[in-house]
N, C-alpha and C positions, 0 to 999 in steps of 0.2 A: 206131870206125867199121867198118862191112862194106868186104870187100874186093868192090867192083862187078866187079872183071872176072871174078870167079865166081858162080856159083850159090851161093843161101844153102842153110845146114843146116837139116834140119828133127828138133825134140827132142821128147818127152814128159815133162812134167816135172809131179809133183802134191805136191810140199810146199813149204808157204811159207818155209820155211825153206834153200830152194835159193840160192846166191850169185846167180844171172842173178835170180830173182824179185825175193830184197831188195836188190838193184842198184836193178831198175824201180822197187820201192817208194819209194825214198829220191826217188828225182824227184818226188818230190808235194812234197821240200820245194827254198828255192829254193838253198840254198848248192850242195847236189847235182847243181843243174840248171845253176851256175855253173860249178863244176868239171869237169863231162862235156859239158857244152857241147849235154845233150838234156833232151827232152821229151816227155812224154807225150798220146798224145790218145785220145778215146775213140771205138770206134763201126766198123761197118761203112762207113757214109758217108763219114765224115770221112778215113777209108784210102785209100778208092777216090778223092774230092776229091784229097786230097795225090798219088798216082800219077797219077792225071790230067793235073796239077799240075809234072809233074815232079820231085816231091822226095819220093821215095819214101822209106818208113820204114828204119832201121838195124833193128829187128827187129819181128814182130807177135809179141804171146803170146792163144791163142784160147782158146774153149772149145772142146773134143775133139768135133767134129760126128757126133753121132749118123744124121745123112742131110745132106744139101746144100740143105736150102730155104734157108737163110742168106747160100746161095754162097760160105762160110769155105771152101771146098778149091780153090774156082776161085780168090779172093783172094790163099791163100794160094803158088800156083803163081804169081801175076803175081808178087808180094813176092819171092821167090826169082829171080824169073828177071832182077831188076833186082839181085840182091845181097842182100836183108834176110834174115834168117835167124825159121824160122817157130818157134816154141814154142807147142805142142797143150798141155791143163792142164786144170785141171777148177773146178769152182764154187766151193770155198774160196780157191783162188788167185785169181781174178777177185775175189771178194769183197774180199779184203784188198789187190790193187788199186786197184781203183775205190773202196775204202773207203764201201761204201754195197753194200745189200739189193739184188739184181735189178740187178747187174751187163750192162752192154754185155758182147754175144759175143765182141769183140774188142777190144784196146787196140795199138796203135803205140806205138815206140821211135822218134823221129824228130830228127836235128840241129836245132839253132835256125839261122837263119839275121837275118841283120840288113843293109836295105841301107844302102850308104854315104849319109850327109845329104846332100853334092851332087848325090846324083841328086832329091833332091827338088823339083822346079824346073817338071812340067810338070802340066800338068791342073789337079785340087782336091785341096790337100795340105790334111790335119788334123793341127794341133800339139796335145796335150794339154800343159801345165805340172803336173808333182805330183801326176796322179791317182792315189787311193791303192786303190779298189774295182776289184777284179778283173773282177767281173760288169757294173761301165761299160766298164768298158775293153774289154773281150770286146764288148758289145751295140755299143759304136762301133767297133771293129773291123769288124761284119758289117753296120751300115748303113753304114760307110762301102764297105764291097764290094755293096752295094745298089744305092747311087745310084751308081757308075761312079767313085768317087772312086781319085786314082794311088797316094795313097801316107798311112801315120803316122808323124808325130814325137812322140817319149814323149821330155819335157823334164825333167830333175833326178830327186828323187828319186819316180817314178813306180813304180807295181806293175809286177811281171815282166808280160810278153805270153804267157810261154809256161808260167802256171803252170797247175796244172789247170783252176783254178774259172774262168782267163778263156779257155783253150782251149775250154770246153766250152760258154761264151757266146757262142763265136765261128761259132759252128754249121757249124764245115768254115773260114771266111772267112777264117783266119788263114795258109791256105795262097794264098791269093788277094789279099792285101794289104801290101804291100813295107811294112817297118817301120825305121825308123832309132831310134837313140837318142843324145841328146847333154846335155850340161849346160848349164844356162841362160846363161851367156858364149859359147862360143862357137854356141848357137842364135842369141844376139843379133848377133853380127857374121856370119852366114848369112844375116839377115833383110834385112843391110842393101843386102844383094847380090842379094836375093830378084825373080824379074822382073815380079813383079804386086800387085795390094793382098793385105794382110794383115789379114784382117777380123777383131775383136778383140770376143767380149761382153762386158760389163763392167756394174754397176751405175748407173755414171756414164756411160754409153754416150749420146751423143747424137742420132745416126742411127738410124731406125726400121729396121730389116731387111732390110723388105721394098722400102725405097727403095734398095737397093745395086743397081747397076748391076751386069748378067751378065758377069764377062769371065775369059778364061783366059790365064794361067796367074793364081791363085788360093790363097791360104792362108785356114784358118777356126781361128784361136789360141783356147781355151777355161783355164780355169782351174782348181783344184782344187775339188771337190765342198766343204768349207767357205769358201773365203774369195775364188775367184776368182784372177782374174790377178793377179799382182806387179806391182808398178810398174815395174819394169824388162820386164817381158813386156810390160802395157802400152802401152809406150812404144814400142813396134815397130811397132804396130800403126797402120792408117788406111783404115780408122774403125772406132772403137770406138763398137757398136751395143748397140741393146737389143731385146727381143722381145717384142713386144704382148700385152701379159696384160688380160684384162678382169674379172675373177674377184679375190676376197680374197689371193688365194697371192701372194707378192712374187717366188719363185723356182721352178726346174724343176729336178727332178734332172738332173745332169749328160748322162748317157746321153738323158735326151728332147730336153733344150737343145740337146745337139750334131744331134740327129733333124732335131729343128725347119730347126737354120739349114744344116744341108747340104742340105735338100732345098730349100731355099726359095735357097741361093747353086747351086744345081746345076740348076733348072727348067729352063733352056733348052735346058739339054742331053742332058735325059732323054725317052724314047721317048713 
């Protein structure tokens, strides 16, 4: 971690073969991202979102701004003046990177953070169980930062929140959405202490959706993209509903399911 109560360094650095470059590199995978306790994000936006945010980056690495339309030299002056230390670069090192063609100008170094599951208790909490696609997990990250929802719980064994491909689904929102993580016992005795309905989809669901009654404080429990909720997940829940399909398809990708019934348990309280 940057030392905040100074100004960060600022480097040039142009071969991938730099120890601070293949540091960042190795964060793409997750053991990496275990052990340093960071993560990458990509993008001019999602920078400015996170300082916004309060949780400015431990380092930016840019492309070397040829003039300022991008605003990388202003960026990089905020990123400093909080502590992250700036590294200037050039297109081979963005490319290997971002590991992909037409690289973002900028990429962030940024801690993970995690909130504690007791704070999950006010608003419209989303529990996932097991999700294993990155790019759900990201897209309900950033609708649940849509519709005003508090908070996520990623139950057992779920995909990282902060690997690339769900950071970069998250469109900025992961800086915006308090995230807990816990194992399926003790989310169960969480639940039991939980101070509102625990709305659960499920195949066997026998409430229509749309019949739930608005009220907060609020959980929306979903299942793994094959197989749905556990029966011990289940079990927590009241009521376990279904969502009115009128069409051939029996199911919804996880990421729409979860769309669907945040918006439809969150109506009341949206603008």
């Amino acid at each position: 971690m940057s030392d905040r109560a100074r100004a960060g360094t600022v480097k040039h650095i142009t071969s991938t073969q730099n120890p601070v470059i293949k540091a960042a590199k190795a964060l793409q995978q997750r053991k990496a991202r275990a052990e340093s306790g960071l993560f990458l994000a990509e993008g001019h936006k999602l920078i400015v979102d996170a300082l916004d945010e309060g949780w400015p980056p431990e380092m930016i690495i840019a492309l070397e701004p040829k003039s300022d339309e991008e605003g990388v030299t202003k960026l990089a002056a905020r990123v400093r003046a909080q502590g992250g230390d700036v590294i200037f670069t050039n297109i081979p090192v963005m490319e290997k990177l971002a590991r992909r063609d037409n690289p973002q100008t900028v990429i962030g170094v940024f801690e993970q953070r995690f909130a504690p599951l007791e704070t999950m208790t006010k608003g419209t909490v989303v529990a996932l169980e097991g999700p294993r696609d990155p790019g759900n997990v990201g897209t309900i990250i950033r609708t649940a930062d849509a519709v005003g929802a508090s908070g996520l719980i990623l139950i057992g064994a779920a995909t990282d929140p902060f690997g690339v491909e769900t950071v970069r689904a998250t469109m900025g929102s992961i800086f915006h959405v308090p995230i807990a993580r816990t194992d399926l016992a003790r989310f169960s005795s969480f639940a039991v202490d939980f101070p509102g309905r625990i709305v659960g989809t499920h195949l066997n669901g026998t409430v229509d959706l749309r019949d739930v009654p608005a009220a907060e404080p609020q959980m929306l429990l979903m299942g793994t993209e094959q197989s749905g909720l556990t029966e011990a997940a289940a079990s927590v829940c009241d009521p376990l509903v279904k969502i009115a399909m009128a069409g051939k398809a029996d199911s919804l990708n996880l990421a729409v399911a979860t769309a669907v019934a945040l918006y439809e348990l969150r109506r009341p309280f949206l603008p």
